[in-house]
C-alpha angles and dihedrals in degrees: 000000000000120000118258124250128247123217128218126193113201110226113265100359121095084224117119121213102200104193116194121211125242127196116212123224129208119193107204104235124206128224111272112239086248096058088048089057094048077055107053088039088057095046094041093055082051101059101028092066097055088039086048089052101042089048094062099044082064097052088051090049098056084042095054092053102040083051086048102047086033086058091050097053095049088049090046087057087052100047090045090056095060088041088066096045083057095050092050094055102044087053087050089047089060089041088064121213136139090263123042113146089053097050084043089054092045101044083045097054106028104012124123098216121097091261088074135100093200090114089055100047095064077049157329132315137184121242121225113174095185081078137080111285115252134058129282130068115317082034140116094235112053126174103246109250102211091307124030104215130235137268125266131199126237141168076330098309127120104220142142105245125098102182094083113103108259096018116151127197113236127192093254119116113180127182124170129207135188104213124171115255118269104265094025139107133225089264108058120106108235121069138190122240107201107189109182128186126194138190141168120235120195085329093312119111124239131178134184106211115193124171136179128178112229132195142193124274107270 
């Protein structure tokens, strides 16, 4: 049925204006799969630059604190070595004798007893200060047999041991050498402590080298 149409008559004119209705139809029209993948481009550049940068600061982040905590295990091997000297001397120094500082450098370099450093100076030895202080088996200082095995954390120690109870394996490795100094022979005072720690980080190596020369008591 067509509408019907309406008449007009213009004001003082004998003239008649007939206007017939249309009805105006809209077809609903979906998005084109083109226009969905110009969509989902745009959105995903959007999101992929914040997750990229956030990403990163995370990684930062890891390798900032592996190279912190690596810095301060390296310094702790230095600082052990001349614990022991100390050690050494003032043992020496109860001992008596005319020359003390001389028999405390000796017995600390090339001494048999457990006070010496002689078994990490052919090569390298770990460090595990939740042992007795002094080299050999049972020890803190032990020569590295092939690996030399990681470091382990417990009750807030770094250690080498896994036997105590809530110990957990991390990626350090640290191993300390006394070396004469480049130019020198055996029998100059002063010596050389190399503590190294490594470590793996997402598959790449990493290492922390810290060295000191140390010399006898005077």
């Amino acid at each position: 049925m067509k509408n019907p149409a309406t008449r007009f008559k213009v004001q003082g004119s004998s003239k008649e204006i007939h206007l017939t209705p249309y009805t105006l139809h809209l077809t609903p029209r979906a998005f084109t799969l083109v226009e969905t993948m110009v969509a989902v481009t745009i959105l995903a550049f959007a999101v992929a630059g914040p997750l990229f940068t956030a990403s990163r600061v995370v990684v930062s982040a890891q390798t900032a604190r592996d190279q912190l905590t690596a810095s301060y295990l390296a310094q702790e091997g230095i600082e052990y070595i001349r614990a022991m000297r100390d050690k050494e001397y003032l043992s020496s120094y109860q001992a008596g004798g005319t020359d003390i500082s001389g028999v405390a450098w000796t017995n600390f370099l090339t001494g048999g007893g457990r006070a010496s450093v002689t078994a990490c100076r052919a090569t390298t030895c770990t460090l595990d200060p939740a042992r007795d202080m002094g080299s050999g088996s049972g020890f803190s200082l032990q020569q590295c047999s092939g690996d030399c095995g990681p470091l382990y954390l417990a009750n807030g120690i770094y250690t080498q041991r896994s036997d105590i109870v809530g110990s957990v394996k991390t990626s350090f490795t640290r191993t300390i050498q006394v070396v004469d100094i480049t130019g020198t022979s055996d029998t100059y005072p002063d010596k050389r402590v190399v503590s190294t720690v490594s470590w793996n980080f997402h598959g790449i190596p990493r290492s922390v080298i810290v060295s000191d020369h140390i010399t006898p008591w005077q």
